[in-house]
C-alpha positions, 0 to 999 in steps of 0.5 A: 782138265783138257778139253776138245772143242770144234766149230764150223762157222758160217761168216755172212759172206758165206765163207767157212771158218773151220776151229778145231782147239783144246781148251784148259781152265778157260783158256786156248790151249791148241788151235788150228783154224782152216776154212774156205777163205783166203788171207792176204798174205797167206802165211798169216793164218799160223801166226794167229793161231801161235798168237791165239794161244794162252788166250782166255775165252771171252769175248771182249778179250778174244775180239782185242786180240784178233783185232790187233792182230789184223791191225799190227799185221796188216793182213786182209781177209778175203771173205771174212773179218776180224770177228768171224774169227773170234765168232768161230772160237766163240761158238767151239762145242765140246767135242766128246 
């Protein structure tokens, strides 16, 4: 069964990480992530969404990924890390 998840993350900086996802049996089914933040290069951000799905929602799994994305891409974030990403996911209420 699909279900629908949000979160509105506060990363320490301050930054919002904005997570809007459908997950199936535990794993990242569709994912948009938006925010206050920048990303350098800023075409990046699609990337890790499309990189994102299929992902199983744990932790150590998610943090690898995210992780190795930012690594293999090189991209940097203005404001936010690697694990605001993966907190942002994480902390995802189902929505209703």
């Amino acid at each position: 069964m699909m279900v629908r998840r949000t979160s509105d993350y506060k990363a320490p900086g301050g930054k919002l990480v904005r997570v809007r996802m459908e997950e199936k049996n535990g794993e990242i089914e569709t994912i948009r992530i938006s925010g206050d933040f920048f990303l350098v290069p800023e075409d990046q951000l699609s990337k890790l969404e499309k990189m994102l799905i299929g992902a199983p929602l744990k932790a150590r799994e998610l943090k690898l990924l995210v992780d190795r994305f930012f690594v293999a891409t090189r991209v940097k974030g203005l404001g936010v890390s690697p694990d605001d990403f993966v907190q942002a996911v994480l902390t995802a209420t189902v929505v209703e």
